[in-house]
C-alpha positions as CSV (number, residue, x, y, z in Angstrom):
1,X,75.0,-30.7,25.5
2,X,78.7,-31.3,25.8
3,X,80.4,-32.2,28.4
4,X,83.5,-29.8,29.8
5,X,85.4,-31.1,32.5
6,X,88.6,-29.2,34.3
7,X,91.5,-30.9,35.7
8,X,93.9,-30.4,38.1
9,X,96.8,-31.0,36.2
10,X,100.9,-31.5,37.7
11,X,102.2,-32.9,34.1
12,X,102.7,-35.6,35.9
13,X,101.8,-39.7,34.5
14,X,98.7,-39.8,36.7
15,X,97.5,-36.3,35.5
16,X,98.4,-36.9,32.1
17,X,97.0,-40.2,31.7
18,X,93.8,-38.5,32.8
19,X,93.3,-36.4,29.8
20,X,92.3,-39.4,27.1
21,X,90.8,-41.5,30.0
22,X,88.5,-38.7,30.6
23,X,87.2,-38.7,26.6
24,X,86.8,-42.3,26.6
25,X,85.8,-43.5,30.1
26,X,83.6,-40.5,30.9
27,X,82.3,-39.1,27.9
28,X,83.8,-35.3,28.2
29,X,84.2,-33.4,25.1
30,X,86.1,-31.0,26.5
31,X,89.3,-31.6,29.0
32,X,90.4,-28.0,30.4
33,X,94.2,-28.3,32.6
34,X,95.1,-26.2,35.4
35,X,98.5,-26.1,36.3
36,X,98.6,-24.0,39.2
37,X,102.6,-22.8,40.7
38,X,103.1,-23.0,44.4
39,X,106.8,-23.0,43.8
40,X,107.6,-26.2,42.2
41,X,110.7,-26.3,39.9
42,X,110.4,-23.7,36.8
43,X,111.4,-26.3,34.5
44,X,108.4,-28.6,36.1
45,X,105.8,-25.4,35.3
46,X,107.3,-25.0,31.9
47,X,107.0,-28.6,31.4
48,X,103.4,-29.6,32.2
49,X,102.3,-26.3,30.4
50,X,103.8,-27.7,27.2
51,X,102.5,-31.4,27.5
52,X,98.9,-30.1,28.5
53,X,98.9,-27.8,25.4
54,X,99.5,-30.9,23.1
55,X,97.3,-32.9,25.0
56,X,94.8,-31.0,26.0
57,X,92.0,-28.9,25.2
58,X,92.2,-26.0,26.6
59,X,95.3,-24.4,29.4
60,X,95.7,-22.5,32.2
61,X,98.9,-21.9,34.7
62,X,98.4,-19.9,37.5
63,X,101.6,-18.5,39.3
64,X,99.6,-18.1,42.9
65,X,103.1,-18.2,45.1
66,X,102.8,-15.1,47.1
67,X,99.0,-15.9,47.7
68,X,100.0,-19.6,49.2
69,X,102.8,-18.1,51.3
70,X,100.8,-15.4,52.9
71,X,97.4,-17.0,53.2
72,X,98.5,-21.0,53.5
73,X,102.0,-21.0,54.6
74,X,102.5,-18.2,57.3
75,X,99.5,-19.3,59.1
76,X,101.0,-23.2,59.4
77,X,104.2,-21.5,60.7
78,X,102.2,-19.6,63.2
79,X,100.3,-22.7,64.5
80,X,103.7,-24.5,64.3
81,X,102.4,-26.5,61.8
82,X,103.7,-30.7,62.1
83,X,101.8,-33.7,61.7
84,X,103.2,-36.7,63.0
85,X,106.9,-35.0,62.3
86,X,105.8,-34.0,58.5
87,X,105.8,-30.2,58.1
88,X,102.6,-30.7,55.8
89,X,103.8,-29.0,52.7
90,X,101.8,-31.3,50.1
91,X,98.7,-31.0,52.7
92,X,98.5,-27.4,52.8
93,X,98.9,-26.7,48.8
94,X,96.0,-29.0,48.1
95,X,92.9,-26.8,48.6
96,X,94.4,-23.8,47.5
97,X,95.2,-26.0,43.9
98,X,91.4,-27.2,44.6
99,X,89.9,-23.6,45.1
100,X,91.7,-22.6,41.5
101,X,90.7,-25.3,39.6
102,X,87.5,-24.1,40.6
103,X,87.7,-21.0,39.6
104,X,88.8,-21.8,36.1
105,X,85.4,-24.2,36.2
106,X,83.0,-21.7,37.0
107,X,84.9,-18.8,34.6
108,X,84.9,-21.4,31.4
109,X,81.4,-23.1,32.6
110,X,82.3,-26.4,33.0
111,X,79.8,-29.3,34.5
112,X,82.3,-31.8,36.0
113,X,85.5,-31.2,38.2
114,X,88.3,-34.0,37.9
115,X,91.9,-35.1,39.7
116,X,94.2,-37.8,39.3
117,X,94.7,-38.9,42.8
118,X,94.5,-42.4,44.2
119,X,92.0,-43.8,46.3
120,X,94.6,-44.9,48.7
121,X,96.2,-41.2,49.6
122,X,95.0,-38.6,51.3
123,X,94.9,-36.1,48.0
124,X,91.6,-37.0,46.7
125,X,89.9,-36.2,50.0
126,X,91.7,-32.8,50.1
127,X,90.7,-32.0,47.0
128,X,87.1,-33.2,46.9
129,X,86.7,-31.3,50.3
130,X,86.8,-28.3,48.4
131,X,85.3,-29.8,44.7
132,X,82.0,-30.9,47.0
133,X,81.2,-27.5,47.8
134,X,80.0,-27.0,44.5
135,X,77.2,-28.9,42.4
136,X,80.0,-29.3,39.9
137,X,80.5,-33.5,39.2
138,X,83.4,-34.9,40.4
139,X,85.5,-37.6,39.1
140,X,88.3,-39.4,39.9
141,X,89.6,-41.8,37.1
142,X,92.8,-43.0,39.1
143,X,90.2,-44.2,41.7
144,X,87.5,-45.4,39.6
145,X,89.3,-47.6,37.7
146,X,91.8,-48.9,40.3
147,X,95.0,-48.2,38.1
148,X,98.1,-49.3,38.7
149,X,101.6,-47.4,38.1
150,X,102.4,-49.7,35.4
151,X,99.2,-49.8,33.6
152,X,99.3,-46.1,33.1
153,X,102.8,-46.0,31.8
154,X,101.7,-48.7,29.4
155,X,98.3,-46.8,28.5
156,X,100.7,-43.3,28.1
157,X,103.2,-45.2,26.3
158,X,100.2,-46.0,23.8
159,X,98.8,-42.8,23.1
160,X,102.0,-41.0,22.9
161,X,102.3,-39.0,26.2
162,X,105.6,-38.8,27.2
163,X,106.5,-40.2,31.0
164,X,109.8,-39.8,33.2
165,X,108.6,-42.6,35.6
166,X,109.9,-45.8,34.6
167,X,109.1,-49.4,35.9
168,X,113.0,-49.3,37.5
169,X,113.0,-45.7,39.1
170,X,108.9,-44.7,39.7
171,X,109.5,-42.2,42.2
172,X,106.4,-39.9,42.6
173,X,107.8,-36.7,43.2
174,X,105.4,-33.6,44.4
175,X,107.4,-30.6,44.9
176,X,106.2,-26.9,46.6
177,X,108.2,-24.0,48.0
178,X,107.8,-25.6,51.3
179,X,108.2,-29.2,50.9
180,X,109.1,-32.3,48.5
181,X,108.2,-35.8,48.7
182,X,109.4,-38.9,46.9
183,X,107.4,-42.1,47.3
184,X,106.2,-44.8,45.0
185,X,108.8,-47.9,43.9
186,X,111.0,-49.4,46.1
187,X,110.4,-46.4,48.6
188,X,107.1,-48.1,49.7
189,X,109.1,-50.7,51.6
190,X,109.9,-49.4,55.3
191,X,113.1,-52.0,55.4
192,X,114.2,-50.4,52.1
193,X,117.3,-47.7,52.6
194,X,116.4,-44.5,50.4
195,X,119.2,-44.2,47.8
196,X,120.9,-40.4,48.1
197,X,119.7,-39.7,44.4
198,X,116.2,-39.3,45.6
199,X,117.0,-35.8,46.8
200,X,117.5,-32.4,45.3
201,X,117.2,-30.1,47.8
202,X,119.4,-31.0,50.4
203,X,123.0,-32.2,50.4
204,X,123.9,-35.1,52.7
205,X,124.3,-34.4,56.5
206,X,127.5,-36.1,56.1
207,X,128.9,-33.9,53.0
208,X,128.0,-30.4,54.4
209,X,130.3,-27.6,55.5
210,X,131.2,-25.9,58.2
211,X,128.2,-24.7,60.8
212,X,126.8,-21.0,59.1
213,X,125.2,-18.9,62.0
214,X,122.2,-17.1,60.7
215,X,119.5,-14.7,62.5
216,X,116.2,-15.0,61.6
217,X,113.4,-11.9,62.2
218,X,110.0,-12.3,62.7
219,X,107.1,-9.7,63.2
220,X,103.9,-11.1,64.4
221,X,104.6,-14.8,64.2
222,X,106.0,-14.6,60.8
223,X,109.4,-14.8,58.9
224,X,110.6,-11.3,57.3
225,X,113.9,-10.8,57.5
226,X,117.6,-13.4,57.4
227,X,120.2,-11.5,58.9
228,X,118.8,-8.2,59.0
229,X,117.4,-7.9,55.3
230,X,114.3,-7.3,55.3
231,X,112.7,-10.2,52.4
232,X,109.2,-11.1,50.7
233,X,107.6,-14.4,52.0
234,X,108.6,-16.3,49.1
235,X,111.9,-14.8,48.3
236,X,113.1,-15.7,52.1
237,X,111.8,-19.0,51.6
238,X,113.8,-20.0,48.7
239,X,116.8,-18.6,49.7
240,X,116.3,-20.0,53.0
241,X,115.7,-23.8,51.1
242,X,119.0,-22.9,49.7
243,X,120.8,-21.9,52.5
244,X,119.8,-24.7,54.9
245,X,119.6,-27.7,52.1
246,X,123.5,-26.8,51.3
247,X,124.2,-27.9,54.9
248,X,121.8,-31.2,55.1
249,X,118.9,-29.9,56.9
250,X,115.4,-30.9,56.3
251,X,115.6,-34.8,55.7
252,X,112.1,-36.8,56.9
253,X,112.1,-40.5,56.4
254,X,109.2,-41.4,58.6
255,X,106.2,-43.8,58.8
256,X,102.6,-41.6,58.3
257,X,99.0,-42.7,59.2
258,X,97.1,-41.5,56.4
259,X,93.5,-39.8,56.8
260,X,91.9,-43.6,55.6
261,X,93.8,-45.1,58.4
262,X,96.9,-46.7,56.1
263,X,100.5,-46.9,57.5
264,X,102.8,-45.2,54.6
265,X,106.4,-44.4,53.9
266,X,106.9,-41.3,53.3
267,X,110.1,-39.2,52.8
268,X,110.3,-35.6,52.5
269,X,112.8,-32.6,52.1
270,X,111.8,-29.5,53.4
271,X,115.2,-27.0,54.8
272,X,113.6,-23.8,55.3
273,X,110.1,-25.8,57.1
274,X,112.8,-27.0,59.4
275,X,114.9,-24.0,60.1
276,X,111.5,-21.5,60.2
277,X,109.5,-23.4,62.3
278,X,112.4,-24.4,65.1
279,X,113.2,-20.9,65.4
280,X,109.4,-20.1,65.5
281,X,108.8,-22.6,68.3
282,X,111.5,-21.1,70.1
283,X,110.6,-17.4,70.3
284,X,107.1,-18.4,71.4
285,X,108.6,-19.3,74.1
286,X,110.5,-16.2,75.0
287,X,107.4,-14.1,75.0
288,X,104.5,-16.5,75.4
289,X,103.2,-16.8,79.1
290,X,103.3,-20.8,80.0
291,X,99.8,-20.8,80.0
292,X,99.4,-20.1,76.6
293,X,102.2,-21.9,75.5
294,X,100.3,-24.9,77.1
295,X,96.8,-24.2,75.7
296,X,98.6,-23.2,72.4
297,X,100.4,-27.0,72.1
298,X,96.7,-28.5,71.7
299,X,95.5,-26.0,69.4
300,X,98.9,-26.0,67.3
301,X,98.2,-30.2,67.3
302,X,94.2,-29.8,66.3
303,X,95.0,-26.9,63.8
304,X,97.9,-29.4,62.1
305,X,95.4,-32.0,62.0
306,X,92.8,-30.2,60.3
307,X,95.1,-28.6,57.7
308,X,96.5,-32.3,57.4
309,X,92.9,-33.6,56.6
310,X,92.3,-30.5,53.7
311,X,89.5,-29.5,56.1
312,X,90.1,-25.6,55.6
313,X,86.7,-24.9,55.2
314,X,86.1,-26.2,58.5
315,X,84.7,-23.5,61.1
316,X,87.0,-24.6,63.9
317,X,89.6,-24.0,61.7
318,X,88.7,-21.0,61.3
319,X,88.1,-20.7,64.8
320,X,91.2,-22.0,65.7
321,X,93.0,-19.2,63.4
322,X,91.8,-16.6,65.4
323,X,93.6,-17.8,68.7
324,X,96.7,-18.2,67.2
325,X,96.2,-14.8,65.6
326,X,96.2,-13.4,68.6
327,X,98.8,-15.0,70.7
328,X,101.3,-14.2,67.0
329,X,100.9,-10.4,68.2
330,X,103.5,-10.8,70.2
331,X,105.9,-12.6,68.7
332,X,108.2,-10.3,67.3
333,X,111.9,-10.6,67.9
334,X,114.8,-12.6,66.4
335,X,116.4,-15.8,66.7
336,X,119.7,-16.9,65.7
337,X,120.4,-20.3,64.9
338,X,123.5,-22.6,63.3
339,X,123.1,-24.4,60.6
340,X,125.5,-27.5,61.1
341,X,125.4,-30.6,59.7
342,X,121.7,-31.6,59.1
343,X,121.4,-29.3,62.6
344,X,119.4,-26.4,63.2
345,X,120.8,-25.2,66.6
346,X,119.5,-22.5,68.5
347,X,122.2,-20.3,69.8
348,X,120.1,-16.8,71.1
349,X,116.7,-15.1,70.9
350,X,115.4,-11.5,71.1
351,X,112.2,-9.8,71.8
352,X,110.5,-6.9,72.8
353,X,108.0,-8.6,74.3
354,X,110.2,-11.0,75.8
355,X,108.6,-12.3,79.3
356,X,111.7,-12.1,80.7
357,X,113.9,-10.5,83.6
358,X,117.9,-11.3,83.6
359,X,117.9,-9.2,87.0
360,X,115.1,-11.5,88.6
361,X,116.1,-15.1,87.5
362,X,120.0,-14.1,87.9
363,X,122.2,-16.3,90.8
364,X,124.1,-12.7,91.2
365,X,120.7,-10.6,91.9
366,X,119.1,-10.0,95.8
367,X,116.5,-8.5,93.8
368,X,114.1,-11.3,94.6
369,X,114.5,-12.2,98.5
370,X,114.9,-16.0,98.0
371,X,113.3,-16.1,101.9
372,X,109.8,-15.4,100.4
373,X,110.0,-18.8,98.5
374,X,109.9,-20.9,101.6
375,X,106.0,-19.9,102.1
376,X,105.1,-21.5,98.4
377,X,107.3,-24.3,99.1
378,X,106.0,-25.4,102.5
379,X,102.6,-26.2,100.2
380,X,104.4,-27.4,97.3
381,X,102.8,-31.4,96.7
382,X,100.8,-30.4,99.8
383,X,98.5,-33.3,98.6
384,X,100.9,-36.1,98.1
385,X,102.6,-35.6,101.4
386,X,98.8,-35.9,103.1
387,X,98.1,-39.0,100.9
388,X,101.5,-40.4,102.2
389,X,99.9,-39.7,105.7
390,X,96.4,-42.1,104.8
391,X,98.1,-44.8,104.0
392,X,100.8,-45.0,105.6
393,X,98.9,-45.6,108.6
């Protein structure tokens, strides 16, 4: 019986390097490459769908970009999605890659299931969370073998897959329409200064123009409009990463504890994360009461945590989704914000469902007689002023 295996597959030198080391280490017949599109660069897509179909048996690339915007990347803006300060946009594409890889298994009846993450990152457990709920075999050559970075440029070197990565610039770069990271080389030291040439998508703080003021719309917790035109998910997101990267916005250089428990460096880019989810954050708070907002803050951190961990399948998750569901009802309204500088600052905010009364909180209104206060104040830290009394005595 022969052995068909499907890979996730970026084009990338840990992917690629899979392909042979899956014939000769494992014994597949058959290597099958998914390449699914959550945004990354066109040229990326183009690329890793002409190297698999020279090196591998069979290809598929799935363009699934309005699927993870509505159904993985609306949902973290809603919960205010952060980890740690990282706006999670490798985290959150992982079991959607997972869930179409298996797909492609179970339409071209493969036995085995295979990545080429590490067994140092997070990656693998994200995408074996969703891999292990089938009887599929899983297997993970990057891990099993314990490969270095230079072994598998050697090893591509030798069986004629071509590699960007070199030895002097081995950045690992993982891009969505959310986020990219760069790691890997030089990187991995915290005392190490980033050069600028590891980023693409933003424009150094320093070098950006003039402030641009810019007023966001959101309907039920989600982005649908930039200045009053009305936009798809993903079209609002790219221009938005366009818009905000030209004026610095969206740098992370930041220190991450990783699921096993490892310290990392990890740097990110991510303009229209930044810009969508401080104006989010902001109109909850217009229309939010501060209960909820208070209740919300540990379901936002628990919700971040779980998407971190690639625990979709997860019933609290689920369970979690359904709160912030509900509280996104009401937050509808616009925010306007300027863009200076590496800045995202919020200038005004709108809402139907504002919670909100200029006339009552006004210095100019009798609306409110201020008299009635002095009955809430007289037991205002009631307790501490008895405690004072016990022992003081």
């Amino acid at each position: 019986m022969s052995k068909k295996v499907v890979l996730a597959y970026s084009g990338g030198l840990d992917t690629s390097v899979c392909i042979p080391l899956l014939k000769e280490e494992y014994g597949c017949d058959e290597v099958i490459t998914v390449a699914v599109d959550v945004g990354q660069p066109k040229e990326d897509v183009a690329q890793a769908e002409e190297k698999a179909q020279k090196i591998s048996d069979k290809h598929f690339t799935l363009d699934v970009r309005d699927e993870f915007v509505k159904d993985y990347i609306f949902p973290l803006i809603k919960a205010n999605g952060d980890y740690e300060g990282y706006v999670m946009g490798t985290s959150i594409a992982r079991p959607l890659i997972a869930r179409k890889v298996v797909e492609i298994a179970k339409q071209e009846g493969a036995v085995a299931l295979a990545h080429g993450c590490t067994g140092k990152g997070n990656d693998q457990l994200r995408f074996e969370a969703v891999f292990r709920l089938t009887d599929m075999e899983v297997i993970a050559p990057m891990r099993d073998m314990n490969l270095t970075r230079e072994w598998e440029i050697e090893y591509a070197k030798k069986h004629g897959i071509p590699v960007t990565v070199t030895t002097a610039k081995p950045w690992s770069v993982d891009e969505n329409i959310w986020s990219r990271s760069i790691e890997g080389g030089k990187l991995e030291d915290p005392g190490f200064i980033p050069p600028e040439e590891i980023y693409q998508w933003t424009v150094s703080p320093e070098a950006a123009p003039a402030g641009q003021i810019l007023v966001i719309g959101f309907e039920n917790g989600v982005p649908v409009s930039l200045d009053g035109q009305k936009m798809g998910g993903v079209e609002l997101i790219e221009r938005l990463n366009e818009l905000a990267g030209s004026h610095g916005i969206g740098r992370t250089d930041m220190i991450e504890d990783r699921v096993l428990g490892l310290k990392a460096r990890e740097n990110y880019e991510h303009p229209a994360a930044t810009v969508l989810l401080t104006a989010h954050r902001d109109l909850e708070k217009l229309v939010l009461t501060r209960a909820e907002l208070k209740f919300k803050k540990g379901v936002d951190e628990q919700w971040s945590e779980l998407a971190y961990y690639g625990l979709v399948d997860e019933p609290l998750y689920h369970d979690l989704n359904a709160f912030i569901d509900k509280t996104q009802e009401r937050v509808t309204g616009t925010v306007t914000v300027k863009l200076h500088k590496g800045s995202v600052i919020i200038l005004a905010r709108t809402s139907s469902y504002a919670l909100y009364s200029e006339d009552l909180v006004s210095f100019d209104s009798a609306t409110i007689d201020q008299k009635d206060a002095e009955g809430f104040a007289k037991y205002h830290g009631f307790q501490a002023r008895m405690y004072r009394k016990v022992i003081d005595k």
